[in-house]
Each structure stands twice: as C-alpha cells, then as structure tokens.
C-alpha positions as CSV (number, residue, x, y, z in Angstrom):
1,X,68.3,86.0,117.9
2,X,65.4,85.2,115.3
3,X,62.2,86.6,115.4
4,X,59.0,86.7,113.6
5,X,56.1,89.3,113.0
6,X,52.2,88.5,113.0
7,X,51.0,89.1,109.7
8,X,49.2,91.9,107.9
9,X,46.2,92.3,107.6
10,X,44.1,91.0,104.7
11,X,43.3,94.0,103.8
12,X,46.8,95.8,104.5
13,X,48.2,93.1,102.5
14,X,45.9,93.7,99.5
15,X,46.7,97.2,99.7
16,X,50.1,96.3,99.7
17,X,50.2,93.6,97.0
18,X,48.4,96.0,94.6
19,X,51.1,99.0,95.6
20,X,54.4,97.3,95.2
21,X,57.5,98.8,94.4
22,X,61.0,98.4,95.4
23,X,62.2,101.3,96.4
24,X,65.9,102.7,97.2
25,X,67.6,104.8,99.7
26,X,66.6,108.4,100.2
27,X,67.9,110.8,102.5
28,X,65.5,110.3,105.9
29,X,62.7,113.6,106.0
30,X,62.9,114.2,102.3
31,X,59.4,114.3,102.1
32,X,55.7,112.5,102.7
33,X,54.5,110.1,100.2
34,X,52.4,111.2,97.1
35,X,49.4,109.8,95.3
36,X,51.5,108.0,93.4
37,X,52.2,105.6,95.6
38,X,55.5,103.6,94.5
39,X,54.6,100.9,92.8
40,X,54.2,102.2,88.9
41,X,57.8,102.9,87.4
42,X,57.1,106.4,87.2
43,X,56.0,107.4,90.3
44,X,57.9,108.1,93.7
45,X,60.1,105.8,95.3
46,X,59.0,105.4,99.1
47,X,61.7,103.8,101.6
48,X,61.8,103.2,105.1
49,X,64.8,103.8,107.3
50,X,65.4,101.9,110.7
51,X,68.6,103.2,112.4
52,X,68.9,103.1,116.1
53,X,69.3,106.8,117.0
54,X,69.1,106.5,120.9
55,X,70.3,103.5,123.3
56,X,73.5,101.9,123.3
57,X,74.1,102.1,119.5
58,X,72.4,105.8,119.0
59,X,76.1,106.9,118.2
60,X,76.9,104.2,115.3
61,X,73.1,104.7,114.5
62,X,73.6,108.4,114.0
63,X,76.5,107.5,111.7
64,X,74.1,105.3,109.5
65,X,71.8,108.1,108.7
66,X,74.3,110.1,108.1
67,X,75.7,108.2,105.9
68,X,72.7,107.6,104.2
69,X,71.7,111.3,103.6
70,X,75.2,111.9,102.2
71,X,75.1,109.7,99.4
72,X,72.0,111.3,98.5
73,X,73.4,114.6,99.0
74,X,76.1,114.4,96.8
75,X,74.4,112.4,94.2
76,X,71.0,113.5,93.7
77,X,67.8,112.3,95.5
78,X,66.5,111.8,91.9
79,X,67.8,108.7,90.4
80,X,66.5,107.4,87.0
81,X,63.7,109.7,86.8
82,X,62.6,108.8,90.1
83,X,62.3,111.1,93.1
84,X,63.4,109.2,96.3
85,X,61.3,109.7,99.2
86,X,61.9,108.4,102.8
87,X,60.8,108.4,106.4
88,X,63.2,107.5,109.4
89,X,62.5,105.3,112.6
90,X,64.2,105.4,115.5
91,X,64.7,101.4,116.2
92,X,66.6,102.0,119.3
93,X,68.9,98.8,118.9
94,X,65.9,96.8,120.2
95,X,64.1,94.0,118.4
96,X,60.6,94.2,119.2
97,X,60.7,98.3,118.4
98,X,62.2,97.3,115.2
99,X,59.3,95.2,114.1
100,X,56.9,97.6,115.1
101,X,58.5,100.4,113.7
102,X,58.7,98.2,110.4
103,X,55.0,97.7,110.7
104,X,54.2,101.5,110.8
105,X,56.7,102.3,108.2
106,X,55.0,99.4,105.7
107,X,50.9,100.0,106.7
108,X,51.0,103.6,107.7
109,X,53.9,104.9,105.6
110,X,53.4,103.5,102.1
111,X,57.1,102.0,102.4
112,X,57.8,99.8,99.7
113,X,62.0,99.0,100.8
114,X,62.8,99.0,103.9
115,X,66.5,100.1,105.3
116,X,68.5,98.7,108.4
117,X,68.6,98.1,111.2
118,X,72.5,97.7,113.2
119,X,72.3,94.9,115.6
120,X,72.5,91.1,115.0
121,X,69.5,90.5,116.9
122,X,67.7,93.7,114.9
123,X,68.2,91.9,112.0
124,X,67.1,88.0,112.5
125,X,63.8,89.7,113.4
126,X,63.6,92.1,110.8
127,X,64.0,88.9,108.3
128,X,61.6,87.3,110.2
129,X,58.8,89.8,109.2
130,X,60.2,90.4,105.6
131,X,59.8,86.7,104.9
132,X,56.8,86.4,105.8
133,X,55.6,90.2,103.5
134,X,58.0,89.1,100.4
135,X,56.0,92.5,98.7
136,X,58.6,94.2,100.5
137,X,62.0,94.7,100.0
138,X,65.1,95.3,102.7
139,X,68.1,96.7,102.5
140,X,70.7,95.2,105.3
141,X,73.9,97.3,105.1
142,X,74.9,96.9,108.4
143,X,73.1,94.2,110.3
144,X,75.9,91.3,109.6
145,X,74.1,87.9,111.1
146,X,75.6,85.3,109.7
147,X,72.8,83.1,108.7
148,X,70.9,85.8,106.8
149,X,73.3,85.2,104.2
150,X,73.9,81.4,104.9
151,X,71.2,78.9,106.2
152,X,68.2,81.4,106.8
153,X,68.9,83.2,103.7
154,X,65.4,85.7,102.8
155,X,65.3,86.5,99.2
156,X,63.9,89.6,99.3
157,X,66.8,91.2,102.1
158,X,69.7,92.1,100.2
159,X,73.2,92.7,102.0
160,X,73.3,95.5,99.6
161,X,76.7,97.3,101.0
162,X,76.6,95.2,103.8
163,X,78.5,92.2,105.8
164,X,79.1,88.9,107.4
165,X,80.0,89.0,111.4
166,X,82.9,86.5,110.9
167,X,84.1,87.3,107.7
168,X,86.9,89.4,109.0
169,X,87.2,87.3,112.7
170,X,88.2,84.1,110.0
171,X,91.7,85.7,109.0
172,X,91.5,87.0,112.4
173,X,92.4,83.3,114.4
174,X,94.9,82.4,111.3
175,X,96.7,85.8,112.3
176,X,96.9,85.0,115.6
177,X,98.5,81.5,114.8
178,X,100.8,82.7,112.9
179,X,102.0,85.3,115.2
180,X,103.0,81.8,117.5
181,X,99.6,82.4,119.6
182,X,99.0,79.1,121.2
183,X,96.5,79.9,124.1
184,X,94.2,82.6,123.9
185,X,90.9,83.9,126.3
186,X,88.1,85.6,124.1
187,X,85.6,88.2,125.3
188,X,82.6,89.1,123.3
189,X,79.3,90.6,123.6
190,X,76.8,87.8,124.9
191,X,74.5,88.1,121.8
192,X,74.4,86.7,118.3
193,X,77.1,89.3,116.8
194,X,79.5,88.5,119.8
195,X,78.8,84.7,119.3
196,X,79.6,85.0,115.6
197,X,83.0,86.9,115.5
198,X,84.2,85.1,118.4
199,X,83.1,82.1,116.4
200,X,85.0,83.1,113.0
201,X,88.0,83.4,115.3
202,X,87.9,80.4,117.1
203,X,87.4,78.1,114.3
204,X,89.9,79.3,112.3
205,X,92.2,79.4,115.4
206,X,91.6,76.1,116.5
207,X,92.4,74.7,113.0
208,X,96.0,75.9,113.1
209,X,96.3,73.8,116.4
210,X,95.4,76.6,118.9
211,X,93.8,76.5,122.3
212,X,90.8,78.5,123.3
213,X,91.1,78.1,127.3
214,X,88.6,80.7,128.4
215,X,85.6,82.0,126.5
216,X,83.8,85.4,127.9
217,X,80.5,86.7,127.2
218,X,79.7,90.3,128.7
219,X,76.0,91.7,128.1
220,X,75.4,94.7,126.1
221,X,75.5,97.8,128.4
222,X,78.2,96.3,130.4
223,X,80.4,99.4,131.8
224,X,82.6,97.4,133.9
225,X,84.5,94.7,132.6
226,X,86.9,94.4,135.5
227,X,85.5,90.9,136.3
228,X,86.1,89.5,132.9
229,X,89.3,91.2,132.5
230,X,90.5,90.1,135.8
231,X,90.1,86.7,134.7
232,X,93.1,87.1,132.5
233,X,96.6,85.8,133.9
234,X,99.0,87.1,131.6
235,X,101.4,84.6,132.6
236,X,98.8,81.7,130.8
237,X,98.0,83.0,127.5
238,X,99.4,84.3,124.7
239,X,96.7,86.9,123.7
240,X,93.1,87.6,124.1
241,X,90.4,88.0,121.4
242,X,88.1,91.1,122.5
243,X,84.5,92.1,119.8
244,X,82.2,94.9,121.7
245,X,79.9,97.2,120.3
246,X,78.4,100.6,120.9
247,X,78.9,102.4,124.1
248,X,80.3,98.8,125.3
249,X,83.7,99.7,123.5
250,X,85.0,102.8,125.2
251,X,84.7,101.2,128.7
252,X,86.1,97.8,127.6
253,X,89.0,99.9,126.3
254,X,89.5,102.5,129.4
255,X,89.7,99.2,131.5
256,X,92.0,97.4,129.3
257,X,94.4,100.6,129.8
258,X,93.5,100.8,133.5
259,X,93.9,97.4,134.6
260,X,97.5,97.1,132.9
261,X,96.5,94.9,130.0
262,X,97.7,96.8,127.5
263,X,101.6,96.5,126.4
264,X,101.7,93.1,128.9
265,X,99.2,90.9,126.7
266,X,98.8,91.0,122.9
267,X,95.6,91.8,122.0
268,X,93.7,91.4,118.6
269,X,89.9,93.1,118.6
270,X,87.3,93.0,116.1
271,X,85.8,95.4,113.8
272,X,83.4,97.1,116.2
273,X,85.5,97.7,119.1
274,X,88.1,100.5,117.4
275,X,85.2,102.3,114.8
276,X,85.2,105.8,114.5
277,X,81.5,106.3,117.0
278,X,83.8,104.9,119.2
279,X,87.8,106.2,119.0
280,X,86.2,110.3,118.0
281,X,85.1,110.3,121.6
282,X,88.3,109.2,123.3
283,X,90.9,112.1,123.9
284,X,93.9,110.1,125.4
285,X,96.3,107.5,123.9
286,X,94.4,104.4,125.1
287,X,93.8,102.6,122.0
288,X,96.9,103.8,120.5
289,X,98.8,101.0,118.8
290,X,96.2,98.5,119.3
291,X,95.5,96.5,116.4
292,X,92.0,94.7,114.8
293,X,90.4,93.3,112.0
294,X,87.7,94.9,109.6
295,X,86.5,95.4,106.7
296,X,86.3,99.5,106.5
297,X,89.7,101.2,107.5
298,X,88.9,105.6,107.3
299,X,92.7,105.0,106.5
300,X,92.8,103.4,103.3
301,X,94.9,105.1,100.6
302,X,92.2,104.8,98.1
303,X,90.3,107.9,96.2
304,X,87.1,106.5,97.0
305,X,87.5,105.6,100.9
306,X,89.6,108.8,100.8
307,X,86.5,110.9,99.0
308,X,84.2,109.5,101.4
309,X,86.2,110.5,104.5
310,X,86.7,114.3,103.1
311,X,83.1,114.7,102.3
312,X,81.8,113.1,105.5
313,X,83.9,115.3,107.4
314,X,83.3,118.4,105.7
315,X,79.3,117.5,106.1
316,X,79.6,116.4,110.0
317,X,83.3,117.4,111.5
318,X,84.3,114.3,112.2
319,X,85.6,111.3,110.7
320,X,83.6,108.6,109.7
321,X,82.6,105.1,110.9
322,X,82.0,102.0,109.1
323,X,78.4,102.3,110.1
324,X,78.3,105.6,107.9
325,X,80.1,103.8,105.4
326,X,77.8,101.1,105.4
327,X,75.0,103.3,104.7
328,X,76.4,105.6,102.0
329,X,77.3,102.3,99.7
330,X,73.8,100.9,100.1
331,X,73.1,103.8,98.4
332,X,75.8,103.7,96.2
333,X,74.3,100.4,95.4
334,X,70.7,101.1,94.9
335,X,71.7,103.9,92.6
336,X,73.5,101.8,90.5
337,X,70.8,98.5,90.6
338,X,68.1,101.5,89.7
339,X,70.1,102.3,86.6
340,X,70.6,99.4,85.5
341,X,66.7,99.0,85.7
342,X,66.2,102.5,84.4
343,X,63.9,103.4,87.4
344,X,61.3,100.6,86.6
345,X,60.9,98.6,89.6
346,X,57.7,97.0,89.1
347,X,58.9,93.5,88.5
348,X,60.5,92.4,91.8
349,X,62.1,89.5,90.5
350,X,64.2,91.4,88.2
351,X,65.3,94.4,90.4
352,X,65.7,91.8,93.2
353,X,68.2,90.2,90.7
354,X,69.6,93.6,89.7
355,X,70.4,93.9,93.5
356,X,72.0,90.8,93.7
357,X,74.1,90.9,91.0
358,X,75.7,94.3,91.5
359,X,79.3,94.5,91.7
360,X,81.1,97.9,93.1
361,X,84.5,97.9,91.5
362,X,85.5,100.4,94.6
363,X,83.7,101.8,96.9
364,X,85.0,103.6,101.0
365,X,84.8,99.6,101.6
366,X,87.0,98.7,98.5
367,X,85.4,96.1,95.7
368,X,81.9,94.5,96.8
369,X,79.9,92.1,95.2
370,X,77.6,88.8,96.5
371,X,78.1,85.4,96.2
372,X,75.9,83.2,95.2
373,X,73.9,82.9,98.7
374,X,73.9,86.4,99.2
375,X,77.2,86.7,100.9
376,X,79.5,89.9,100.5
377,X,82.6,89.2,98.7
378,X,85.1,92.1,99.6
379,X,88.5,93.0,101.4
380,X,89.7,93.0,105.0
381,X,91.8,94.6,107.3
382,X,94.5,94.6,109.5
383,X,94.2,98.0,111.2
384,X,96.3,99.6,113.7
385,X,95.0,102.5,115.7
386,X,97.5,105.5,114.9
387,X,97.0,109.5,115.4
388,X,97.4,111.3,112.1
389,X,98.5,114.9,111.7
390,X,95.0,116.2,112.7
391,X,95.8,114.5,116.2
392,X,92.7,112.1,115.2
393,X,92.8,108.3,116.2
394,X,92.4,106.6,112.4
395,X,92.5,102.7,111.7
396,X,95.7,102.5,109.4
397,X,96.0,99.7,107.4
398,X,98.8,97.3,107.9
399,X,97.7,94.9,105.9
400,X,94.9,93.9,103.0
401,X,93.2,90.7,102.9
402,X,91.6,90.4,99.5
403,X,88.1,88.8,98.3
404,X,87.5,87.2,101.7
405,X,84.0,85.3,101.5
406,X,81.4,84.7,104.9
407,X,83.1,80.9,104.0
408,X,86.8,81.5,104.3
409,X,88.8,78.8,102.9
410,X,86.1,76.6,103.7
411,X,84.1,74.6,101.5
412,X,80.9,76.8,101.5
413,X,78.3,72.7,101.7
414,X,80.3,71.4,104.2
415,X,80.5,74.9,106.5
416,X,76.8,75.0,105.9
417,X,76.6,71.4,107.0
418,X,77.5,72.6,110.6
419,X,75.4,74.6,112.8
420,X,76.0,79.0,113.0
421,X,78.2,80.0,115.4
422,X,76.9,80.3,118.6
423,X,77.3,80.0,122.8
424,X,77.0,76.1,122.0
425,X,79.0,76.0,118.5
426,X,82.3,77.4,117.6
427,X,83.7,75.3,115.5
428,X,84.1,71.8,114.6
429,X,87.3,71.5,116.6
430,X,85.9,73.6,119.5
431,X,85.8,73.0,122.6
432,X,89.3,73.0,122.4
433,X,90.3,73.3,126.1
C-alpha cells in the first residue's frame, strides 16, 4: 500500500528548510527540543520515533522502542559531541495515524530524522510524505517493502539496519525444492508484506519446477484460521508456506497444532511468524520443531547477537525479537555514519551518503551493508524453534545463508523489469497451477 501526504505549509516548509539537520536515533522521552534547533553541527540532534505501541503489532512495536533506547543506553545518548534528543509516537500499525503522527513530529516537534514505522503498508506511506519533504530524513529499520529499496526507491529513507520482505522467502522456495517439495498451498497476510514473502517464495519455487496449487490470503486481525487451514488436504501437497504477523501468529500457530497439521504436513514459515513478541507468550510445545526462514536468529553463536540477547534480557526479562534487533542496529548505524561525519550533519548529501555507505562488519543481525539501490546486503536463516536450558522457545540456527541480496540470484535490471510482488504478480512463472 502506497500513500502520499499533502504538503507543508509554505511557511512550515521555510521553517523547516532553514532548520535542517539529520538527526539520529535517541532513546524516546530523552528530552524536549532546545533553542538550538538541529540544524547547525553543534547543536542538538532532534529525531522522531514512530513504533506502533498498541494494535495488532503493539507487542513487536514495544520491542522496537526498546531496542532503540538500549543502544542508547549502553552507548551514550551523546554521540560526536552531539546530544541526541527524541520524542515517540504511537503509530498504531495504521497508515493514516502514521502520517499524521509524522506531521506533528516534523511541524510541531522540531524533528529533523524521522524513525520507523513496522508495517509494509506504514512504510509506502511514510515514503510517500518523505519524498515529497526531502529536508527530512528517515530511518526504516523495520518496515521491509520491497519497492522502497527497488522501483520506488526515496533517497532520503535509508534501510539503515533494516530489510527486504523477500529476501529471506527467496532461499525459502529453493529450500523447499530441494527438500523434493513439488506441490505446496501458501497462506499469508492479505497486505503488501504477506504479498511480498509469499512472492519471494513462489518465484523462487516455481523456478525449480514446483507447483503452487493454492494461494491464501488471511486479513490482519484474523483469529481463526480454521477456514484456510481446512482447505489443506494433506494427501495433495507436499508442504505449505505460512508468513503472519503480530498477534496473527499465535492463533495461526495454536490452530496449526489443533487442527492436526503439525507432524502430518511439512511446513516452512517466514520470519514474522516464530519472532520472539510472538514464541515468549506461548507456554506449550506448539511451535516446537517448526522450522522458518529469517534474517535475525536470538540463537546465533555470535558475541555480538549473543551481547545483544544478554543485555536485552537483563534490561527487559525477556528475550529479544528481531523487531528490537532492528531497532538497536539502526542505532548502531547512525552512531557509526555520525562518526564518520564527526557530528556535522548540515550537508544532507554527505551524511545521506555516510548512511548509505555504512558497512556493519557484525552486528545481532550478522554483517550489513547496502547495495547500490538501497538494498540490505546480509545473512539468512534457517531456524528451528528449540527450548534451551532456560525452558525458552529460541530460533536455532540450522543453517547460514550468506550475503543474500533483495535480488537473489537474479539479475537485479531484469527482476526490476517485472512488476513487485503482489496479489496479481508472483513471479514470472506464476500462476503455476
């Protein structure tokens, strides 16, 4: 879903031409903006946060600000003799309320970088207003539409620490071909994010010769998916391909258990539907032994996943998601781009290209960078939903997919030839039924 914003005021925008700065990430109440604005190099740096903290998402919203604030926690809210200042909004996973938080956070605010938001949809429209107030800056950690990184790229919104929808669904549908799949039934949420990793899947599934005979879409807030699931004859396929998001996941997996699904078809799931705001709330074995794909596993056996984990549960008492993941490398990675820059961020162009051309060498994600159209660059996961000795459900990684692009094995002109996935497009050999 894309959406656009009216545009400022003349006067707003003035205000806000003369007043630029691009800001980083600060943790969320910190403090109100000073005199000095934002936009000279020495003054403080005013950022906007836009997590959804109630609705469907409020749990993997929460995460994000937590996430946020603990970067900041353990690193300093001063960075490069700047003083980070921020003020949260509440987006509630809903388009419109994102744009009109944005609004308030830009005119009313003094916000000079803007933060967020979570959802696909959250995100086209977000871009929508940033292109059209290029004065401002976004950072999009967790809001993976496709297209902002591919054929509605905005210059000035950065996937700092952030993601691609079907990056990890690609290696997701050559998996599933070479486990001998040859018919599969996909369910995903009937939005842009659900259209994109079951699209990343199906292309890449359909390639190796596989048939797609049934494709699901269940609305966000569904808490019944007995009808969908019911449509599954485990005698005609030889696994399904499940993405859902939010407080979608937990029912989508009690039914999979209740309905006898599980153990009597092979199932392979996206990122979304086994994260940590998810699995922490489930006290049986449900999703035991189920398996997905992803690009954050809390079970890595690395020192800085493993850092991030300990500190996040020492700060929160839980484990964390890849929402508060997300979050905590965007700062990671504005601390590092404002070093670089030594805390002068009063020529856009060159912190913009600071931004861009950052490269984590680890991070709780693993190595990061951007390709050249704005396009994470980094690993994914094979995870398999295990209880450690804590008795806590944790993705363990069964196996590492390295330097996967948003293109695949694709050539990235001829992939951007074709349309984004979507309801109508899948793939160029989809419909394959």
């Amino acid at each position: 879903m894309s959406s656009t914003s009216p545009r400022l005021t003349r006067r707003a925008t003035t205000r806000l031409v003369l007043g630029v700065v691009l800001a980083t990430a600060a943790i969320a109440g910190c403090g109100a903006p000073n005199d000095s604005g934002g936009g000279d190099a020495k003054g403080d740096l005013q950022v906007g946060t836009l997590f959804p903290t109630s609705g469907t998402v409020a749990a993997a919203g929460t995460d994000m600000l937590r996430g946020w604030r603990l970067w900041f926690k353990l690193n300093g809210s001063e960075v490069a003799g700047r003083k980070i200042v921020a003020k949260q909004e509440d987006t509630a996973g809903d388009p419109t309320v994102t744009l009109t938080k944005a609004r308030k956070l830009v005119q009313q605010d003094q916000s000079k970088l803007l933060v967020g938001p979570l959802l696909a949809n959250e995100a086209y429209a977000l871009a929508g207003y940033l292109k059209q107030n290029k004065e401002i800056v976004g950072l999009n950690p967790v809001g993976s539409s496709d297209d902002l990184s591919q054929r509605k790229s905005v210059t000035n919104y950065v996937k700092a620490g952030g993601w691609v929808s079907s990056a990890p669904t690609h290696p997701a549908g050559e998996w599933a071909a070479d486990k001998g799949w040859k018919r599969v039934i996909t369910l995903c949420s009937d939005y842009a994010f659900g259209y994109e990793n079951c699209g990343g899947f199906t292309n890449t599934f359909t390639d190796r010769g596989g048939k797609v005979v049934k494709q699901l879409y269940a609305p966000i807030g569904t808490s019944d998916y007995s009808s969908y699931l019911s449509q599954i004859d485990p005698d005609k396929v030889d696994g399904v391909f499940v993405q859902s998001v939010g407080a979608d996941s937990p029912n989508f997996i009690k039914a999979w258990s209740d309905l006898g699904l599980k153990g009597k078809v092979p199932l392979i799931a996206n990122e979304t539907t086994f994260e940590q705001s998810t699995l922490r709330g489930i006290k049986n074995n449900d999703p035991v032994g189920l398996e997905s794909f992803g690009h954050f596993a809390e079970g890595r056996d690395s020192r800085a996943t493993q850092k991030f984990v300990s500190e996040f549960k020492k700060e929160y008492g839980a484990l964390p998601s890849y929402y508060a993941c997300a979050t905590y490398t965007a700062g990671q990675w504005l601390t590092a781009a404002l070093k670089q820059v030594k805390g002068d961020t009063s020529d856009q162009q060159t912190f913009l290209s600071t931004l861009r051309g950052i490269k984590l060498g680890d991070s709780c994600f693993g190595p990061l960078s951007l390709d050249r159209y704005g396009g994470p660059v980094g690993n994914v996961y094979l995870r398999k939903v295990v209880r450690n000795e804590q008795g806590e459900l944790v993705n363990q990684v069964e196996r590492e997919y390295r330097n996967v692009s948003q293109f695949w094995k694709y050539n990235p002109q001829q992939f951007l030839a074709q349309p984004v996935y979507s309801r109508k497009y899948q793939g160029v050999d989809w419909p394959s039924r």
